[in-house]
N, CA, C and O of each residue as an XYZ file, in Angstrom:
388
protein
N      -9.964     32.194     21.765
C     -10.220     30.833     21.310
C      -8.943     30.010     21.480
O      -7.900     30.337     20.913
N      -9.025     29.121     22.134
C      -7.872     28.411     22.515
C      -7.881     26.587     21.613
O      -8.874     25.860     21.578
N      -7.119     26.399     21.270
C      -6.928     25.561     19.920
C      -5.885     24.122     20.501
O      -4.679     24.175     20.260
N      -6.175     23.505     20.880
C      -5.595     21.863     21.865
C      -5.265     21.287     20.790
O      -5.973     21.405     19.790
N      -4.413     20.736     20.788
C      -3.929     19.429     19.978
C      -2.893     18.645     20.198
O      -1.833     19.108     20.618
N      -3.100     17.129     19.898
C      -2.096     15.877     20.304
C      -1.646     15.687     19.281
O      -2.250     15.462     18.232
N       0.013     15.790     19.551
C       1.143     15.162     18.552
C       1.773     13.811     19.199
O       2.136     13.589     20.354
N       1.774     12.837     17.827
C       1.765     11.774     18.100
C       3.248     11.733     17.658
O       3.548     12.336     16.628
N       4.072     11.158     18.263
C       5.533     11.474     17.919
C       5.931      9.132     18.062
O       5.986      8.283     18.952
N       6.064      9.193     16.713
C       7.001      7.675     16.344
C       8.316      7.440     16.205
O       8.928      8.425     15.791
N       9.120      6.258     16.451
C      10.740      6.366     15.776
C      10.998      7.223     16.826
O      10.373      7.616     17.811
N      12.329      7.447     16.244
C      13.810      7.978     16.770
C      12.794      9.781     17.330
O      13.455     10.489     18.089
N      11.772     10.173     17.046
C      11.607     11.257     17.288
C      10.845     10.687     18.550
O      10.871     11.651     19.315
N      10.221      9.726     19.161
C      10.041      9.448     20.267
C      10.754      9.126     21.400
O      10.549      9.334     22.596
N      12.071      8.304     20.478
C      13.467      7.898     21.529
C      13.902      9.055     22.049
O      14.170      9.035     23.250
N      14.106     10.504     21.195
C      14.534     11.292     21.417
C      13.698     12.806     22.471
O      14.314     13.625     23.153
N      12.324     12.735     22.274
C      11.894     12.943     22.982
C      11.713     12.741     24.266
O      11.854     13.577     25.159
N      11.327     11.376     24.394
C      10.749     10.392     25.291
C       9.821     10.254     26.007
O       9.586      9.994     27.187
N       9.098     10.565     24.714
C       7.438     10.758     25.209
C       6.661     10.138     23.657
O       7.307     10.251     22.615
N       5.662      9.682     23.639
C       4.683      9.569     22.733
C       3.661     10.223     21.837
O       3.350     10.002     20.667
N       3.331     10.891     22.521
C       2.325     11.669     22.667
C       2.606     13.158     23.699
O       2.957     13.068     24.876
N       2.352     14.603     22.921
C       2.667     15.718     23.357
C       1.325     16.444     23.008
O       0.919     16.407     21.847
N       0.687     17.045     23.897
C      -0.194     17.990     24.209
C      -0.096     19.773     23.734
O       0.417     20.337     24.701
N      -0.280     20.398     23.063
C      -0.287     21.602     23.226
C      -1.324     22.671     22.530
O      -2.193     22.397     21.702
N      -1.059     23.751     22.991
C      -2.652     24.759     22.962
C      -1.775     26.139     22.461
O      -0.641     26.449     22.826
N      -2.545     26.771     21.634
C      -2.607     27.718     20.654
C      -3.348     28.493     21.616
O      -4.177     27.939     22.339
N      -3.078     29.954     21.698
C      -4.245     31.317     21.422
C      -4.837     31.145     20.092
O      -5.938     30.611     19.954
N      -4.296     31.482     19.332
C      -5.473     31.754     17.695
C      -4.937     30.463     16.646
O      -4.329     29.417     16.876
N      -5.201     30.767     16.034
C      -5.053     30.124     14.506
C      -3.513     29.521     14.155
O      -2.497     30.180     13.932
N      -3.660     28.168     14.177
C      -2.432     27.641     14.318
C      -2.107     26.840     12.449
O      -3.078     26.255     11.971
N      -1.258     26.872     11.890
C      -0.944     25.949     10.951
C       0.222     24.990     11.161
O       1.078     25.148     12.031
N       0.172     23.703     10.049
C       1.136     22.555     10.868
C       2.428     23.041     10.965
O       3.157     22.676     11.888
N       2.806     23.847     10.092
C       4.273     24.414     10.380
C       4.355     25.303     11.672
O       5.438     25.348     12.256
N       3.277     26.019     12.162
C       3.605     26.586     13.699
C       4.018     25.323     14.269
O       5.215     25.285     14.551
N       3.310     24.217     14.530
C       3.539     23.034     15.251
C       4.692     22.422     15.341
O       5.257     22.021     16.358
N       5.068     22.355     14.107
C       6.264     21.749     14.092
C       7.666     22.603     14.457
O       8.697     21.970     14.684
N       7.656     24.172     14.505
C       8.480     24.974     14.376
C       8.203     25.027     16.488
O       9.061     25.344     17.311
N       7.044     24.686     16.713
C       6.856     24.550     18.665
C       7.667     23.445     19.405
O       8.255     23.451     20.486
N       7.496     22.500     18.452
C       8.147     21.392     18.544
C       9.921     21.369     18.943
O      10.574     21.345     19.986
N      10.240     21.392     17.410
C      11.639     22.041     17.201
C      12.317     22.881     18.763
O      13.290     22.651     19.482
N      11.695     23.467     18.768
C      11.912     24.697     20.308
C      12.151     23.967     20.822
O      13.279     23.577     21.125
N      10.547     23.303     21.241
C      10.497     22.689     22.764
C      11.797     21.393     22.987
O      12.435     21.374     24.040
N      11.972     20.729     22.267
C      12.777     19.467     22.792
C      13.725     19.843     22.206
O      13.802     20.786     21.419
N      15.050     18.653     22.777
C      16.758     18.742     22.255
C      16.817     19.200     20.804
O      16.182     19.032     19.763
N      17.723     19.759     21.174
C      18.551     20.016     19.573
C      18.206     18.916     18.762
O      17.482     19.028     17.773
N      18.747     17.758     19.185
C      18.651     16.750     18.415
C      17.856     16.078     17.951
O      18.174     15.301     17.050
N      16.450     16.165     18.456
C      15.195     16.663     18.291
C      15.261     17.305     16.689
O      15.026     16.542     15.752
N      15.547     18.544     16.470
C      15.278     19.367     15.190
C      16.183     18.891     14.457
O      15.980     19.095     13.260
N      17.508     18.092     14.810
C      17.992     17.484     13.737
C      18.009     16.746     13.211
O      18.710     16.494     12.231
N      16.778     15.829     14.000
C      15.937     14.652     12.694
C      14.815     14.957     12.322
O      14.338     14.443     11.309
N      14.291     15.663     12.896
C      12.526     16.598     12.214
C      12.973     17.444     10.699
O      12.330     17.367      9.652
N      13.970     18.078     10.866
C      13.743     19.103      9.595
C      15.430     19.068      9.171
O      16.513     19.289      9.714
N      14.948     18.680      7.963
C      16.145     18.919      6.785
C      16.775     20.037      6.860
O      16.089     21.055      6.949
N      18.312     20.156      6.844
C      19.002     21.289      7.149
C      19.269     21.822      5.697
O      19.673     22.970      5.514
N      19.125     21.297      5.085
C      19.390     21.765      3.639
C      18.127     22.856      3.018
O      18.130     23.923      2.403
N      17.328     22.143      3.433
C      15.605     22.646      3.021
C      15.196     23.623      3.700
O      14.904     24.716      3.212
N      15.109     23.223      5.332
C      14.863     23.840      6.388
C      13.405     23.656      5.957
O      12.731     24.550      5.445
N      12.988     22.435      6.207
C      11.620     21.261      5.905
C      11.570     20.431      6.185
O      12.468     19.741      5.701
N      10.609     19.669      7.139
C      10.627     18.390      7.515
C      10.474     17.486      6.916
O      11.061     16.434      7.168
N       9.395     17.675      5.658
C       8.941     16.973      4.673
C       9.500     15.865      3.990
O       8.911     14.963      3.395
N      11.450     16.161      4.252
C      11.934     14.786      3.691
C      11.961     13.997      4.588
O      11.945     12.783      4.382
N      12.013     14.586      5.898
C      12.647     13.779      6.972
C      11.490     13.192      8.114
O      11.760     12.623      9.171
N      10.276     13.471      7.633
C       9.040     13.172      8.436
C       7.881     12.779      7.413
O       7.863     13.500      6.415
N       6.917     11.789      7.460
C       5.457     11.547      7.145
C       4.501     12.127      7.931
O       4.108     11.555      8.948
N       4.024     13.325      7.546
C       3.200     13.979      8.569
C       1.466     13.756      7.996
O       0.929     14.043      6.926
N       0.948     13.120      9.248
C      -0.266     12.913      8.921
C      -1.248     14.009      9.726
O      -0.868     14.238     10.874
N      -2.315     14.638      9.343
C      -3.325     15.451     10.197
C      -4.616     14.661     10.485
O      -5.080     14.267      9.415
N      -5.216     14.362     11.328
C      -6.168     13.367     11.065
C      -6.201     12.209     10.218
O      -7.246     11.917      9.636
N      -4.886     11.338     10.057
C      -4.899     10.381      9.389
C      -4.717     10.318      7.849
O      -4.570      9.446      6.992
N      -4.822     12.032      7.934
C      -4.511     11.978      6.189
C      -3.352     12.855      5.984
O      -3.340     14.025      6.369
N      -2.295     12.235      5.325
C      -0.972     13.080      4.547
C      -1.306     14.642      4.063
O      -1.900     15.030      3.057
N      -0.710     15.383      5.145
C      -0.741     16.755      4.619
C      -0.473     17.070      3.235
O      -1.132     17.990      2.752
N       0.621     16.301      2.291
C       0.405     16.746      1.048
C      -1.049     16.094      0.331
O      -0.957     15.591     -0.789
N      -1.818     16.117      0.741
C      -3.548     15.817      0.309
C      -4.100     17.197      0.528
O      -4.756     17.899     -0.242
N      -3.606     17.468      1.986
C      -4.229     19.004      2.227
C      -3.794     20.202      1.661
O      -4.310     20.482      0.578
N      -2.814     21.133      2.210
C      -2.507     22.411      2.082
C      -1.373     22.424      2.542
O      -1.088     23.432      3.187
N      -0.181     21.222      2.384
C       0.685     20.837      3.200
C       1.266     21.619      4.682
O       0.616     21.459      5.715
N       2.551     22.478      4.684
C       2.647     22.928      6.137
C       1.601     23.875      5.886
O       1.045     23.933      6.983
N       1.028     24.605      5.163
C       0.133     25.796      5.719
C      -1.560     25.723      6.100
O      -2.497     26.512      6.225
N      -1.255     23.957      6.216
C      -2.615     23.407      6.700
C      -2.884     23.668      8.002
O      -1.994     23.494      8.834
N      -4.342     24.193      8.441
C      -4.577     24.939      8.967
C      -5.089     24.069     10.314
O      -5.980     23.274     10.012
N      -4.838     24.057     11.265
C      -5.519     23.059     12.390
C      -6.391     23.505     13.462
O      -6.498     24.509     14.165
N      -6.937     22.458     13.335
C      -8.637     22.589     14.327
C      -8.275     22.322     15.769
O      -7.395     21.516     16.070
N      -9.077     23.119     16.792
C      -9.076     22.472     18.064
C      -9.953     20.766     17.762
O     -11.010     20.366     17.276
N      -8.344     20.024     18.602
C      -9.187     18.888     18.836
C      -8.012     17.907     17.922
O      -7.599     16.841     18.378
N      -7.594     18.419     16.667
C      -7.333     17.833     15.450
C      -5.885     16.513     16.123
O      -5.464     16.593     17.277
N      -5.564     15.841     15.491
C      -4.610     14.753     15.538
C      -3.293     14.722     14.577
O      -3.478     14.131     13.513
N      -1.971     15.275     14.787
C      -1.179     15.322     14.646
C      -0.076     13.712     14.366
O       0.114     13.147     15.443
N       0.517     13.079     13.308
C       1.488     12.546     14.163
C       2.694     12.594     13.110
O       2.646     13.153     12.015
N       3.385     12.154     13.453
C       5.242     12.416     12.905
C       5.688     11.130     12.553
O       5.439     10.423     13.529
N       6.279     10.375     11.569
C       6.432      9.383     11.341
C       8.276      9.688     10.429
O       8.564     10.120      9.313
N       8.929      9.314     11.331
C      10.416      9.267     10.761
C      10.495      8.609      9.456
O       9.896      7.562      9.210
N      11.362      9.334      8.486
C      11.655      8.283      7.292
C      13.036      7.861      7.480
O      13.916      8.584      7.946
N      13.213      6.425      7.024
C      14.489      6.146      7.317
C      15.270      6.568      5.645
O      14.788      6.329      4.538
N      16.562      7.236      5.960
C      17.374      7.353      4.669
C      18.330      6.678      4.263
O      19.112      6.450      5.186
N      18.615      6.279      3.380
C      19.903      4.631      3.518
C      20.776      5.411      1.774
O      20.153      6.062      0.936
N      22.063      5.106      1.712
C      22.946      5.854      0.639
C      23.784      4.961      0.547
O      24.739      5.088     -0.220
């Protein structure tokens, strides 16, 4: 069973990418933290050093992650479980001190 899904990448995680929108496919049973931990891999370093808090080693401060439009903390946060098909996107938070 092969499991497709589009990550919608906003902000500085798009500058840094440089792409919008990223495509990718699972063998089995994927949750949002596989995704985001594929992510991390796939692009620059610098890439994972605005996705996930180095302190935490969690994106959660450093991203608004929506699954179909709805805030994973509604769902099962990272261990929410994703559908072929489902809609991913990443929304940078800005931090100001």
């Amino acid at each position: 069973m092969t499991i497709r899904i589009e990550v919608n990448l906003l902000g500085t995680l798009q500058k840094i990418a440089k792409k919008r929108n990223v495509s990718l496919e699972f063998d089995s049973f994927v949750a949002v933290k596989d995704v985001i931990s594929e992510l991390a891999d796939f692009f620059p370093f610098k890439f994972r050093q605005v996705l996930i808090d180095p302190e935490l080693n969690d994106p959660r401060p450093n991203v608004i992650i929506l699954l179909n439009k709805k805030e994973i903390g509604l769902l099962a946060g990272l261990d929410t479980r994703i559908e072929d098909g489902d809609n991913l996107v990443l929304i940078p938070v800005s931090h100001g001190g």
